[in-house]
PAMIKOL-646963 format. One record per residue: x, y, z of N, C-alpha, C, O in turn; residue in three letters. Coordinates in pm, whole numbers, padded with zeros to 5 digits, always signed. Layout:
% PAMIKOL-646963
XYZXYZXYZXYZala
...
***
This chain:
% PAMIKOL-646963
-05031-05596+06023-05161-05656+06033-05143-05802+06070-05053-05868+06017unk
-05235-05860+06169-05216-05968+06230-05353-06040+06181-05460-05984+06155unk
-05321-06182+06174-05473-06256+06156-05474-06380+06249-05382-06462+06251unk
-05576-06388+06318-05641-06480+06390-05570-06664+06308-05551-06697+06191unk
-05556-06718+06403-05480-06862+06384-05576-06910+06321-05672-06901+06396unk
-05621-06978+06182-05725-07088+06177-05692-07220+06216-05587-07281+06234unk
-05870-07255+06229-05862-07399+06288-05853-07497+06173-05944-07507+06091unk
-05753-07562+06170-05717-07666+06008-05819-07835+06096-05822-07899+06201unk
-05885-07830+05955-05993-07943+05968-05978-08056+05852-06014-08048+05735unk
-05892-08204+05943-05875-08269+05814-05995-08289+05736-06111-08259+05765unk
-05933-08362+05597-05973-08331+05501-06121-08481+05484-06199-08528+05402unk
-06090-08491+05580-06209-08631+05595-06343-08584+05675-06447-08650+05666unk
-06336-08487+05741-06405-08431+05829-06497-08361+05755-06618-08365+05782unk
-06427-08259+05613-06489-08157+05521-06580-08254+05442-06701-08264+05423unk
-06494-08308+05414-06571-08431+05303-06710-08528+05363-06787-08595+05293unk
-06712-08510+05509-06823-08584+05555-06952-08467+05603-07044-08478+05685unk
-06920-08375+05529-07050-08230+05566-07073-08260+05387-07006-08249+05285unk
-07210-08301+05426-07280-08266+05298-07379-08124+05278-07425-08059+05371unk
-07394-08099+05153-07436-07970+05134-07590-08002+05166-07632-08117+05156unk
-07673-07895+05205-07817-07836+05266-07835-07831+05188-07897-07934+05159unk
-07818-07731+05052-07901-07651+04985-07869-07667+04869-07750-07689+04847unk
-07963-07663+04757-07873-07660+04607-07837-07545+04589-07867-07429+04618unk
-07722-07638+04502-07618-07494+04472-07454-07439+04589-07345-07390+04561unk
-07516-07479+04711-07417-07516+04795-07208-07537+04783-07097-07487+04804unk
-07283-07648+04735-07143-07670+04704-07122-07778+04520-07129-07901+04514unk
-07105-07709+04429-07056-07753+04329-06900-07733+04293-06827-07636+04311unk
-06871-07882+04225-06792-07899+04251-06736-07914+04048-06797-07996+03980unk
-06635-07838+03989-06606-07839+03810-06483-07886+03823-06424-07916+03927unk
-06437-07892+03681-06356-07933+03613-06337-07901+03529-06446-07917+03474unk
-06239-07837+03415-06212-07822+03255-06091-07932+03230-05987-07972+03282unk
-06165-07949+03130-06145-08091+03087-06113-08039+02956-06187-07952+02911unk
-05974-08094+02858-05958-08024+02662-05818-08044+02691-05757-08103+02780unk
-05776-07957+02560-05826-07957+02474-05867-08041+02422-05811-08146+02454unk
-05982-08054+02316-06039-08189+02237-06063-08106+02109-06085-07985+02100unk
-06053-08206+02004-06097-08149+01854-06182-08021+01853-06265-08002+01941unk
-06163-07942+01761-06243-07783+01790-06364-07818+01708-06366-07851+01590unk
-06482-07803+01807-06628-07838+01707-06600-07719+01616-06501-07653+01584unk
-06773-07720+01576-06847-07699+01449-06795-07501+01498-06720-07421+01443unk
-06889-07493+01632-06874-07352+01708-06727-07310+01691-06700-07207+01629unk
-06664-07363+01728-06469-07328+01726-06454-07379+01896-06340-07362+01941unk
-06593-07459+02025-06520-07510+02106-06452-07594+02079-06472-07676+01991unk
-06291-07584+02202-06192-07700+02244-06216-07730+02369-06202-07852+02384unk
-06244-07680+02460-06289-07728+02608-06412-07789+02675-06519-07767+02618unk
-06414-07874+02803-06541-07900+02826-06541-07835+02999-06458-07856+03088unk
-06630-07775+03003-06625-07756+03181-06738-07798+03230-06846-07745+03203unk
-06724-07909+03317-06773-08013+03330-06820-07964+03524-06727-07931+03597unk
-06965-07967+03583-06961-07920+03716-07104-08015+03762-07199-08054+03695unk
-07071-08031+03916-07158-08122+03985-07234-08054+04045-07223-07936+04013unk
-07313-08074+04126-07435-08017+04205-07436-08109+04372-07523-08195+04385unk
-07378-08094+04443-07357-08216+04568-07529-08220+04597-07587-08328+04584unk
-07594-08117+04630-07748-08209+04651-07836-08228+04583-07916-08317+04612unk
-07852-08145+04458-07951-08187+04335-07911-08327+04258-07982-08411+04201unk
-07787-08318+04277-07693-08456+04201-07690-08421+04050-07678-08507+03963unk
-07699-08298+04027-07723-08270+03863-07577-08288+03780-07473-08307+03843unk
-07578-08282+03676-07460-08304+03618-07428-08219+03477-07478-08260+03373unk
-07364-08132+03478-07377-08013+03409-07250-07967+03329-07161-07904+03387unk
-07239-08002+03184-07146-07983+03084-07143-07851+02996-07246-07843+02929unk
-07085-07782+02984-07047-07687+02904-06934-07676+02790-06812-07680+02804unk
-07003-07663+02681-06838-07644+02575-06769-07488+02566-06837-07396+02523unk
-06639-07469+02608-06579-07344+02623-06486-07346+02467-06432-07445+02417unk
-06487-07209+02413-06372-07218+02333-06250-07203+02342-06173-07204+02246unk
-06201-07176+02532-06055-07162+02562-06062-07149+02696-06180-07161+02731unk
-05974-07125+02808-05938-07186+02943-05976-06983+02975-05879-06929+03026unk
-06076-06904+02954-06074-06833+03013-06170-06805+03102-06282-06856+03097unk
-06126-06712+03202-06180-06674+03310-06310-06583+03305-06351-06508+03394unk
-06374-06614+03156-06465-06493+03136-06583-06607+03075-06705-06587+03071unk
-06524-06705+03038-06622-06868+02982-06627-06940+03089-06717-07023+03103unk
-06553-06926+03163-06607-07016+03294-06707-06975+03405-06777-07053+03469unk
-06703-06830+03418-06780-06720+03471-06905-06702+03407-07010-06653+03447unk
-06870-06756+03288-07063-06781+03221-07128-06878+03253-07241-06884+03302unk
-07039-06978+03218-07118-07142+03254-07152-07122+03418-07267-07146+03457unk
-07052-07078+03510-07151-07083+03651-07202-07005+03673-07230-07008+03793unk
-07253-06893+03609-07386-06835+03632-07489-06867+03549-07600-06818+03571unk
-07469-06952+03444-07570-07041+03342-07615-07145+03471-07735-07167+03481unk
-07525-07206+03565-07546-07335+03657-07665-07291+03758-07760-07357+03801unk
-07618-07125+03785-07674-07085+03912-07810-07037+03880-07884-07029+03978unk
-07861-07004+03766-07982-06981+03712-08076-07076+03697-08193-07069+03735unk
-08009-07192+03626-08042-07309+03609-08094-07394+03759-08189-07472+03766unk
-08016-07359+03856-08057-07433+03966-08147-07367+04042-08189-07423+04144unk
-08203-07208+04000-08288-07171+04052-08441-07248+04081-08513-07256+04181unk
-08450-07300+03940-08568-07402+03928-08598-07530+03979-08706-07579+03947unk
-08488-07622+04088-08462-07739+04127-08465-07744+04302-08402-07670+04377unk
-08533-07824+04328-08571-07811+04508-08486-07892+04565-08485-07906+04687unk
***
């Protein structure tokens, strides 16, 4: 199986396309461990919104792939309501 050459686009070029639409392009982070709250979180996953400009924190209780998969569909619900 063969695949078509891509076209590599520096990285200044990507960075100067801003997003259309909310929701577009957000951009996270997990950020922890930190002291385990009250809940038993240690993590924070922390995510941007490039055109709403929203700013959107979540406390996780561990680096999994099943708490992070909540918070961005908590984001994507959430941004349903924002023009």
């Amino acid at each position: 199986m063969t695949f078509a050459p891509t076209r590599r686009v520096p990285v200044s070029e990507r960075a100067a396309e801003k997003a259309t639409t909310t929701g577009e392009r957000i951009i996270g982070d997990l950020t922890g461990p930190f002291p385990t709250a009250v809940r038993g979180e240690r993590m924070l996953f922390v995510c941007y919104d490039e055109k709403s400009e929203l700013l959107f924190a979540f406390p996780l209780a561990g680096k999994t792939p099943g708490g992070v998969k909540a918070a961005l569909s908590r984001i994507r619900l959430l941004l349903r309501y924002v023009r």
